[in-house]
N, C-alpha and C positions, 0 to 999 in steps of 0.2 A: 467236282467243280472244275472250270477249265478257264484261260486267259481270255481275255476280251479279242474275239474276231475282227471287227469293226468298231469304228468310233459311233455312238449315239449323237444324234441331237435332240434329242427329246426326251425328256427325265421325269419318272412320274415315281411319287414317293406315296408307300404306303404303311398307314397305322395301324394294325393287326389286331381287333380283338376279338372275344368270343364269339360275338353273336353279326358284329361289322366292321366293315373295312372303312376309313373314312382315306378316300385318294387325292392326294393335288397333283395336276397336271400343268408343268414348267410351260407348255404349247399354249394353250388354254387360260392358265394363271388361273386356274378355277378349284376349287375344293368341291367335292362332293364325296357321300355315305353310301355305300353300298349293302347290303347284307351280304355275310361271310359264308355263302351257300354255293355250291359248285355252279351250278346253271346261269347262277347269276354271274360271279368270276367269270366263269368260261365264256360269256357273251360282251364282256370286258374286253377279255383278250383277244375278243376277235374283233374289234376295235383299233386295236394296235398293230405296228408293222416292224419291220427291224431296226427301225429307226431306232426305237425309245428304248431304255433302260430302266426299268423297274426294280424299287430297291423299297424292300422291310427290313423288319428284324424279325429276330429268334422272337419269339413268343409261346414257347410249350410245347410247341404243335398245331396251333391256330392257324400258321402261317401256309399249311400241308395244302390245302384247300387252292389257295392263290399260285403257289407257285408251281402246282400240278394243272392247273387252266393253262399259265402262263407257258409251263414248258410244250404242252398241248400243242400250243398256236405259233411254237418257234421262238417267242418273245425274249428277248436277253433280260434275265433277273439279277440277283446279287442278293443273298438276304446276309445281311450287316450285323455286326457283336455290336449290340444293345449299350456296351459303356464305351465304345466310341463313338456312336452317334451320342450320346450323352454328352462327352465331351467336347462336341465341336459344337454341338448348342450351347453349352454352357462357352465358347469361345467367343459368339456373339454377344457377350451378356446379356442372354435370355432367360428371366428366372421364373416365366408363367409356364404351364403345361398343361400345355390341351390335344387332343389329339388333333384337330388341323395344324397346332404348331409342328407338331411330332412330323407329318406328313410332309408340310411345307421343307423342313427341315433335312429331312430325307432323300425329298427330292434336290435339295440344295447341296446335299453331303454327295448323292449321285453324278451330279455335276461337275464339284470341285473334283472330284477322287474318279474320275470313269473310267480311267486308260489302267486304273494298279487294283480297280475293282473284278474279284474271280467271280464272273459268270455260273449259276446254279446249273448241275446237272443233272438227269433222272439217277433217281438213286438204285442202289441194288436191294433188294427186299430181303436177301439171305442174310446182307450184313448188316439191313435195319434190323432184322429179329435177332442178332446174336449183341448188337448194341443194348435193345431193351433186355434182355437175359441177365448182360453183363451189370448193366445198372441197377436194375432188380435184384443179383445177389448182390451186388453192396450195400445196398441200401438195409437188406435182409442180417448182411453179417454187421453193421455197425446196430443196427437195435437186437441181436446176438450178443454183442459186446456189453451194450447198456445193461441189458438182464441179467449178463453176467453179473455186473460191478454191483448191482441192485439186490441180487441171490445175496452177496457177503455183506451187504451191508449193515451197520447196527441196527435194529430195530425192525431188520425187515423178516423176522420171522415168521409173522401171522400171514406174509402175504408169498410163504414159500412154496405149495403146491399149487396156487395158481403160476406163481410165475416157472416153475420145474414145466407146468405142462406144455406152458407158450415157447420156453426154451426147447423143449421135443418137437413141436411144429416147426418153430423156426429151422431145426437141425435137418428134420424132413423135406423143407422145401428148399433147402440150399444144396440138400442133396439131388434131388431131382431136380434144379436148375444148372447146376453142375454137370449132369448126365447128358442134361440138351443142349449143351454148351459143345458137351464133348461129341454128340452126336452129331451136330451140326458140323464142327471141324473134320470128320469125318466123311460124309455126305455130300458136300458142298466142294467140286472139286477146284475152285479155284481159292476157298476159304482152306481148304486142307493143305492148297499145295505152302499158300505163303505160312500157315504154322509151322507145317513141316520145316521150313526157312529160319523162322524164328525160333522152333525148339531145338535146334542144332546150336547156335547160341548157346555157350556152359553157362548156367546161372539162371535162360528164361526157361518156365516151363509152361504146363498146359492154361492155366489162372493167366499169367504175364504175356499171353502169348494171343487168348483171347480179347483181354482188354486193349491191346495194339491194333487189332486186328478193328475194333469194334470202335474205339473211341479215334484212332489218328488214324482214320481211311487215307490219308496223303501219303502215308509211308512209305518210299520207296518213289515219290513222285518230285524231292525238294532236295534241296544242296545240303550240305551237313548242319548249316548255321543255320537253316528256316528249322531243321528238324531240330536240333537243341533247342531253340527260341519257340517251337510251339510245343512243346514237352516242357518250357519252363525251367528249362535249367541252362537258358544264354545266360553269363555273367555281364551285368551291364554294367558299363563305367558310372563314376559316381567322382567326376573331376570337377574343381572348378579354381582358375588363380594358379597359383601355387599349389594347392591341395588338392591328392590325390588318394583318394577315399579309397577303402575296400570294396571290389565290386561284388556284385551278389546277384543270386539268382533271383527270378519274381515273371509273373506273369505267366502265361500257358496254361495248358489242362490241367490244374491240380490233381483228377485221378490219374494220370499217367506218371505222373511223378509220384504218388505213394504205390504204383505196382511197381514202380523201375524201385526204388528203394529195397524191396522185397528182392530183388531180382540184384540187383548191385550188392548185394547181404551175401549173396550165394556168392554170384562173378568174385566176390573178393577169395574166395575158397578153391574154387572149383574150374576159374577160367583161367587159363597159366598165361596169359598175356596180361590182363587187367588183373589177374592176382599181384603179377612183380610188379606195375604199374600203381596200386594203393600201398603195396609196403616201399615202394619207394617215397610216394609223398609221405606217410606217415614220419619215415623218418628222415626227411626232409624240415620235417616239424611243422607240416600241416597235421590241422585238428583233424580226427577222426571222420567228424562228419562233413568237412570241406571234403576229405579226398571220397569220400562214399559222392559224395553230388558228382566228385568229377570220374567215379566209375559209371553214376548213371548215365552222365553225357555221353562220355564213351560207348555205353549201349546202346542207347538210340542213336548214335551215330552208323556204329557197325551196323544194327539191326535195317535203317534208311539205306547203308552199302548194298547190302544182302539182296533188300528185295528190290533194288532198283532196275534192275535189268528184264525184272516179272511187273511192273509198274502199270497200271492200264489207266489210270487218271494224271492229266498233267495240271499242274499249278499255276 
């Protein structure tokens, strides 16, 4: 993704679902239903000029369709996190939901926000397949884990050699998605160069290095503070009056803060900077897992140093 080049004046918001796209157009003031079929987008977008700014949201992958016309035809896009436009509907006190409101709305959030809105850019296909990989073993090793817990549980003996065998498949296919993970970091020589970057990192290894690589494509494109706050681990204040509350982390990629965890377990051992670094706060009389969040931060901060200078997407 990249900064806004120009200013829009024409804003068209779109509601993304399986089968149609329903569009309102700010120029127009018109809504209308499209089918979510390339041919038809694409003749959409050739409609358009660089004027307008076209804004969705994430929807699954539904939205792959639009915003591949869109980049086709040069069109400036934006596809938007689903619970902020949520929340600036909800700003208006609007509590119906329909997909023209969706649209209208979008178009409206395009408007308000167009100057701090990142522009979509073609994506790279090496690092869309090593994303799907990476999400695929998670998904693989957390019902790993449930089988686990379900193998020992009381009563679950009658249901032991079906669940032993599902655990052998599961084991096999996280092994061979692990292989292609690793094959691909290998292969891909600008996917290889930045692991290379991050496995030099004492504490990240091949798993922590993949998932960076795969879920926070910005890394190495944002100041330290975008990169703690979209890893979820900025400490927000929590003031107000007099009172001044403990601040805490919240918000970001929840899975890159459960690899950084794995990874900040090691760094607390193994990395002699952020090692003296947690047993200082430790015994400073910070809790345990206050000073672990603040090895994570420290990682993604070093890790965002590292690759900044190899950086090919700006913010």
């Amino acid at each position: 993704m990249s900064s806004p080049a120009m200013p829009a004046s024409r804003f068209i918001g779109c509601d993304v679902g399986k089968t149609s796209v329903v569009v309102f157009d700010s120029a127009a003031n018109k809504t209308r239903t499209l089918a979510n079929e390339y041919a038809v987008l694409n003749a959409f977008a050739e409609e358009l000029d660089e004027s307008c700014l076209v804004v969705c949201e994430a929807t699954g992958g539904y939205e792959d369709l639009l915003l591949d016309a869109l980049l086709s035809n040069a069109i400036p896009a934006h596809r938007a996190d689903a619970r902020k436009v949520k929340a600036f509907i909800r700003s208006f006190g609007i509590l119906g939901k329909t997909d023209a409101i969706d649209a209208r709305a979008l178009a409206r959030y395009a408007q308000e926000r167009e100057s701090k809105l990142v522009r979509w850019r073609t994506r790279d296909p090496d690092r869309e397949a090593l994303q799907s990989l990476v999400l695929t073993r998670r998904d693989l090793v957390q019902q790993q884990l449930a089988f686990n817990n379900r193998l020992v549980a009381p009563g679950s003996e009658p249901s032991h050699p079906f669940i032993v065998n599902l655990l052998a498949c599961l084991n096999r296919q996280i092994q061979d998605i692990e292989a292609k993970i690793t094959e691909i970091l290998k292969t891909v020589q600008q996917l290889k160069q930045t692991a290379k970057i991050l496995k030099a990192i004492p504490g990240v290894g091949v798993k922590t290095a993949a998932a960076l690589i795969a879920l926070m494509p910005e890394l190495g494109a944002l100041n330290r503070r975008q990169a703690a706050s979209l890893a979820g681990l900025a400490p927000h204040p929590n003031q107000s009056g007099a009172s001044d509350a403990y601040r805490r982390v919240r918000g970001g990629r929840a899975e890159i803060k459960r690899v950084l965890f794995m990874a900040a377990l090691s760094a607390t051992k193994h990395h002699p900077t952020l090692s003296t670094f947690y047993q200082k706060l430790v015994a400073n009389g910070k809790k345990k897992l206050v000073a672990i969040t603040a090895v994570m931060r420290k990682l993604i901060v070093i890790a965002n140093a590292k690759l900044r200078p190899f950086a090919t997407q700006a913010i």
